[in-house]
N, C-alpha and C positions, 0 to 999 in steps of 0.2 A: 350564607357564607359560601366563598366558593369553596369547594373539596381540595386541599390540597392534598398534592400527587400521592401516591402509595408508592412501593416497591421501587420498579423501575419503569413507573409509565412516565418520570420525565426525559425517559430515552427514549420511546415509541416513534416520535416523529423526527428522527436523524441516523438513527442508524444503519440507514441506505448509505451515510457519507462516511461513514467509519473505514479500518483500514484491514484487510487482512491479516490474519495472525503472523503469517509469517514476512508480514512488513510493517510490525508493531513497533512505534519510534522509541527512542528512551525518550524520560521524562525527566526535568529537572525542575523541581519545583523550591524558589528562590525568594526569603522573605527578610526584609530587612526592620530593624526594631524600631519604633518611634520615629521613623520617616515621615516629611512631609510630602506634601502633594506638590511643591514649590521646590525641592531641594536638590534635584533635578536638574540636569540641562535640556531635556527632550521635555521640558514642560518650562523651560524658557527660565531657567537660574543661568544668568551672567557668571555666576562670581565660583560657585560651588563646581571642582572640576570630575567629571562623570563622562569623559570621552569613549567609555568604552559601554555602558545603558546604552549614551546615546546612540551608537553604532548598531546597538543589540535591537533598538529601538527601531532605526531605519530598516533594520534587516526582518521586521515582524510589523507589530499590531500594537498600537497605541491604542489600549484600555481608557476612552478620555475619563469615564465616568463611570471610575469602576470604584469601587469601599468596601472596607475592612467587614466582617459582620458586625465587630464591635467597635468601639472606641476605646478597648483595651488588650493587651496581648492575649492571656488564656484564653478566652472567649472565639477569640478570631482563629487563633492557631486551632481549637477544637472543632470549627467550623471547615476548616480545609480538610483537616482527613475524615469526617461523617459527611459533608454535604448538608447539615444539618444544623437549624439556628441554635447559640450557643444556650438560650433556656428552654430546650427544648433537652438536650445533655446534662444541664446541670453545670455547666461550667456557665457560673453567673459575671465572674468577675474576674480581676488580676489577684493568683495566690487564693483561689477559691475552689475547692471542691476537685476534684481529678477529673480523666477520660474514664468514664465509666469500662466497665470491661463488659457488658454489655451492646456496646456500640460496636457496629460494625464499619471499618475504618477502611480507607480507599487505598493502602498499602498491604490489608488483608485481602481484600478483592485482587489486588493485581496479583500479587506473591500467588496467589491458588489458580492464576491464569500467567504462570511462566516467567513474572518479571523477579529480580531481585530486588530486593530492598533496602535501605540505607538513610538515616537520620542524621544530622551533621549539625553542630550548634546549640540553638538554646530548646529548650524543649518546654517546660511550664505550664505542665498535664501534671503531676503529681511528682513527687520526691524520688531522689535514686539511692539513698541507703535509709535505713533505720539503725544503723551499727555508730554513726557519728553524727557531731556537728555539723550540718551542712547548707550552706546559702539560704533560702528563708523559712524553709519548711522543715528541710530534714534532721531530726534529733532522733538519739536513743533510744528505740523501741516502737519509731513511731509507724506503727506497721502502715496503719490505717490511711496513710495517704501515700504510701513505697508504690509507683504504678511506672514500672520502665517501660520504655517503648518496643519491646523485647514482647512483651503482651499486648501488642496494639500492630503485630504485623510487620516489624523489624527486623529485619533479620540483623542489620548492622548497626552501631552507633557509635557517635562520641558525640556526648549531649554534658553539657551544664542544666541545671533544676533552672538557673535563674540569670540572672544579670551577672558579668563581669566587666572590668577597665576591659576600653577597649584598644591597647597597647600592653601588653605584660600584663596578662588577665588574672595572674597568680598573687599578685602582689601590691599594695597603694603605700604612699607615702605615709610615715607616722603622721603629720598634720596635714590633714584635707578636709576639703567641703562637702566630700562625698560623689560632686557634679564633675568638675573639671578637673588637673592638672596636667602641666609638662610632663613628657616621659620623664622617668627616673634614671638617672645618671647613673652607669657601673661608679658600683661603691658608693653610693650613695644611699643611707639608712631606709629599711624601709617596715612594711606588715604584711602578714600573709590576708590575702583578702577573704579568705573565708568559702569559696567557689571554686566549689572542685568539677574539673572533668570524669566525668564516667563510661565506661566502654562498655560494650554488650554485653559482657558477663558480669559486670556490675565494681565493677574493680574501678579503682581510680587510677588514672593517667599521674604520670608525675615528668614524662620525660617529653622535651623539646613542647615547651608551652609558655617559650621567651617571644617575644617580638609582639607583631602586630595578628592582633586577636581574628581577623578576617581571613588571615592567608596560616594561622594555625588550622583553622577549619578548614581552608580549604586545602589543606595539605593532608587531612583524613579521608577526604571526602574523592580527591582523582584516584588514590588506590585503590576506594571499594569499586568508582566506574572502572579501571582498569582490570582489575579482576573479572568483574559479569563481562567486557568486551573478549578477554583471552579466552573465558567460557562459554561466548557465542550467544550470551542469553541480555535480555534486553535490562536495563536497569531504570529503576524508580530512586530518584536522589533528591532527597528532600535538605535543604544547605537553608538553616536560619541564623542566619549572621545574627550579632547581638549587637554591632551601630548599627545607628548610632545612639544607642539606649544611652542614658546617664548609666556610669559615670565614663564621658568621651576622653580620653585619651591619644594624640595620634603621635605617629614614631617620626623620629628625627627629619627623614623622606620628603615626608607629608605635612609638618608642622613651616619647612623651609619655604614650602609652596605659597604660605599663607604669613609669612613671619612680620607682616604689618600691621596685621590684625587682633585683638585683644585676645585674651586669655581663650574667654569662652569658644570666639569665632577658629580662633586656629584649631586648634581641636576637637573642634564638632564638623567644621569641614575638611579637617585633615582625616577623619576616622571613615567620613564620606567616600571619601578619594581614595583609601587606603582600601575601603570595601570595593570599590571601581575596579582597583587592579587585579581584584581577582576574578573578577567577572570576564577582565579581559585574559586570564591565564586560565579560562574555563573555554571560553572559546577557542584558545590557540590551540587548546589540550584537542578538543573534540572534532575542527578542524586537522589538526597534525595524523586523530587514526580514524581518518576521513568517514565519521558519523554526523559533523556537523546539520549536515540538512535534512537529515533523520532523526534529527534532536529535537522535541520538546520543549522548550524554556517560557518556563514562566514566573513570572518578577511584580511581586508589591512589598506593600510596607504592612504589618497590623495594625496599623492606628498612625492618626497622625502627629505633629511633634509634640514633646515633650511644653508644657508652658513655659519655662526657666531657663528656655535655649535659644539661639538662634535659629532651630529650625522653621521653618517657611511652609505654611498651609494653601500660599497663593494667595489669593485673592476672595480665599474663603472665611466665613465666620469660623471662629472656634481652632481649636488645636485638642491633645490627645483629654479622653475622656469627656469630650463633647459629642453630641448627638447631631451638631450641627454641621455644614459640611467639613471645616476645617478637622472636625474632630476623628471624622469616614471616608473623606473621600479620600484616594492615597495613590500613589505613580504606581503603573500598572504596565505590563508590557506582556505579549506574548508571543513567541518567534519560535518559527518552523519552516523553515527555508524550502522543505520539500513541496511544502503547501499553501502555506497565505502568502499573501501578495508581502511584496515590502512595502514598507512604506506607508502602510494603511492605518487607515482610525476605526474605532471602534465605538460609537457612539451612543448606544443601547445601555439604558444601568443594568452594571455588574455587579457581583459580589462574589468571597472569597465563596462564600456556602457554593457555588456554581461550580470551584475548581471539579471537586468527584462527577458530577451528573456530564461533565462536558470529558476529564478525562476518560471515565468509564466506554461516553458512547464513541469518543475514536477511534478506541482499541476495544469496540467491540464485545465490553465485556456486561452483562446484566447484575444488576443489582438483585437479585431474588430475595432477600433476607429477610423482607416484611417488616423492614422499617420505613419511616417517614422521611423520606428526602424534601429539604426545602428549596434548593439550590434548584435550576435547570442546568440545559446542557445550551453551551455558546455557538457551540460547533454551527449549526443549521447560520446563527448570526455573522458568525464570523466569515460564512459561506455565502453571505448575502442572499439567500433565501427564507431569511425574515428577518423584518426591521423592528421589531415589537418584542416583550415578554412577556411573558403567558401570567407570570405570578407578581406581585408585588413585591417591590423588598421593605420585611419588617425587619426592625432595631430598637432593642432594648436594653439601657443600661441603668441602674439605680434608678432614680426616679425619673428617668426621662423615657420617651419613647418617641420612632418616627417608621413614616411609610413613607414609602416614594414607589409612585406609579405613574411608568414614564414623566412624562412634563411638571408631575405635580410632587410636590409632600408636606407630610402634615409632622408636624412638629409636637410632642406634648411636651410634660413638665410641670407637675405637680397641683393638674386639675386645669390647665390652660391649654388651649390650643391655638397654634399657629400656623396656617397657608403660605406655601411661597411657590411662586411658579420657575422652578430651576433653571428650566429651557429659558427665561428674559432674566430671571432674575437670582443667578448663582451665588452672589453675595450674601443672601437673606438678608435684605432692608426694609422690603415690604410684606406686612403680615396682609395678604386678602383674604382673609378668611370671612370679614364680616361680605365682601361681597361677592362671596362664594360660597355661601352657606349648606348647599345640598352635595358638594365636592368636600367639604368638612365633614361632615355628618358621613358620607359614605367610605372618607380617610377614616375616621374613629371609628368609627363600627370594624371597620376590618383592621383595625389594630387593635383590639377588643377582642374580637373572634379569635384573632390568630395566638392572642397572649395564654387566654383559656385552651386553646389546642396545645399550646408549647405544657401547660400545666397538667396537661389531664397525660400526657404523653408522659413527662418526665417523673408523674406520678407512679407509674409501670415498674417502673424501674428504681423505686425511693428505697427498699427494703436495701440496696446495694450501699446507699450514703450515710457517712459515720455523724453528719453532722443536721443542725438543726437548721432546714431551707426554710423555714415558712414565713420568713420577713420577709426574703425578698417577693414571693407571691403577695405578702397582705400589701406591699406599696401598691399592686396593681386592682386593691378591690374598689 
């Protein structure tokens, strides 16, 4: 088996290209819900309007082949701030198990090296009250899974537990499907939706949380940067939009843009587009107090679309909760005008688990904690002094699992294995496994290996979890 890294020895070979402390960039790290890989205009959507990605796009690093850890949200979101694959945490699933507090998170590391901190949207690491009813987890009493991000390195937040409409997030129509509708007409009957906002002291928001759900966040989110800029200190801003998750809703704006198209279609790419705009009023913002090219930005989705939507995987198998590419592979961007080219690709498989080990070694900063980082750092790639990865990327979700080592990956699935060579054949239509039998054999072994490391790892740490994990282990005996 090969050793996977310890500590901070996936930053030993790059931290010659890091930046000095005192030209340490902010960071904005920017994820959007149930995205596809196709939904996009910088990965060739016609139809769906994204003019300001794609600006963001040209002005940075097109991620081609880069994937969620998971093919579902907790899992992935727990992956970006450890570095760390999500069974190797305990965060198996969507609404499963919390951020252990044990984990040492990549908003703890920067906060204790000078940066501020700040969380913005949906969060879906553990519950924020036990005092009420609250979106899918949180009830009276329920200490056991109460984990704000406030314990995980935060110093800021306004975070929802979970999913809300994404047009007037407070409220849905008395009769819905749950997935779709039109905004809601002033005066027009409605329900409370059950999803509340929470603020760092754990208080629920009640005030200005009308409109379109993407530019309420992002109306929390330029005060906290505007604060760390008046106070001269560099900021870490973590912005998870919630489109375009069910249930998509877009505001009058955005619905007009698309008003020929069915139910489904106007409001899944109205909520797109609605998300677009503030992408592009995050740019004007940081542009305007001239940090722009000292800035940071980086952009995917957790998973790819929803099945029951118009979202767009491309021209890949599968969509969200698949192992297959449409279900991981996801639109990716990463822009920093002080330093990578425009305009560039980035060709090398990615992953979210890579955000920490790549942000860490720019700014400089060592992971000493003596935990297991699974992610590398991009930097050295994205610097074109190496065209390769050092680690394979594993993925596991219920009973599936996959590896992908450069050109190749191996597909399982409930005692089957499947070869596809990505680099000819991104689709997955051809299983060659039968004739490739010793590139089989050496994919399985090492998704084998790595599942027992995630096991024996996350074992460490079981005396912390309230609940009973040992099914999801026995799928993999």
């Amino acid at each position: 088996m090969n050793k996977i890294a310890l500590c901070g020895l996936c930053l030993i070979t790059s931290n010659v290209f890091g930046v000095l402390a005192s030209e340490r960039p902010n960071i904005i790290v920017i994820m959007a819900d149930d995205m596809g890989w196709g939904d996009v205009g910088f990965n060739g959507n016609a139809i769906i309007k994204t003019p300001h990605l794609d600006a963001l796009a040209s002005d940075g690093v097109i991620m081609e082949r880069f994937y969620s850890a998971a093919p579902l949200s907790s899992p992935t979101r727990a992956s970006v701030l450890t570095g760390r694959h999500p069974f190797r945490t305990g965060v198996f699933s969507a609404n499963v198990g919390i951020l252990r507090k044990r984990e040492v998170t990549l908003p703890e590391l920067l906060r204790e090296n000078g940066y501020t901190t700040g969380l913005f949207g949906k969060w879906h690491l553990g519950t924020l009250t036990y005092k009420e009813k609250d979106a899918n987890r949180g009830s009276v009493d329920n200490k056991h899974l109460y984990n704000p991000p406030s314990w995980h390195g935060f110093e800021e937040s306004f975070i929802t537990e979970s999913k809300v409409p994404t047009f007037d997030p407070m409220i849905q129509p008395i009769q819905n499907d749950g997935c779709f509708w039109d905004y809601i007409r002033e005066g027009e009957p409605s329900l409370a939706y059950g999803t509340a906002y929470w603020d760092k002291e754990g208080t629920k928001v009640t005030e200005d949380l009308k409109g379109d759900d993407s530019k309420i966040i992002m109306d929390r989110a330029l005060p906290f940067m505007e604060r760390s800029i008046q106070e001269g200190i560099p900021f870490f801003s973590v912005i998870w939009f919630h489109a375009p998750h069910l249930p998509c809703v877009a505001g009058p704006q955005q619905v007009a843009l698309y008003k020929d198209l069915d139910l489904q279609q106007r409001n899944y790419y109205g909520c797109i587009t609605a998300l677009d705009e503030q992408i592009g009023r995050l740019v004007d913002y940081l542009k305007a107090k001239n940090i722009y090219e000292n800035s940071i930005i980086l952009f995917c989705s957790d998973n790819g679309p929803e099945l029951e939507t118009p979202g767009s995987p491309g021209n890949f198998r599968g969509k969200k909760r698949s192992l297959y590419e449409g279900g991981i592979r996801v639109p990716s961007l990463m822009c920093w005008p002080a330093k990578l080219a425009k305009g560039s690709k980035l060709g090398v498989p990615c992953s979210t688990v890579d955000y920490m080990p790549t942000l860490l070694d720019i700014v400089n900063v060592s992971n000493n904690k003596e935990l297991v980082l699974d992610g590398e750092s991009l930097w050295p790639k994205l610097m074109k002094h190496e065209t390769n990865r050092i680690k394979p990327l594993v993925f596991c979700s219920g009973y599936q699992g996959a590896v992908i080592d450069m050109d190749y990956k191996l597909y399982y699935t409930k005692g089957k294995y499947e070869l596809y060579n990505i680099a000819k054949d991104p689709s997955e239509k051809n299983d060659i496994s039968a004739a490739y039998p010793e590139k089989k054999e050496r994919l399985e072994k090492c998704l084998k290996e790595n599942v027992e490391d995630y096991r024996q790892s996350f074992e460490k740490g079981k005396t912390e979890d309230l609940v009973d994990w040992q099914d999801w282990w026995n799928i993999w005996k």
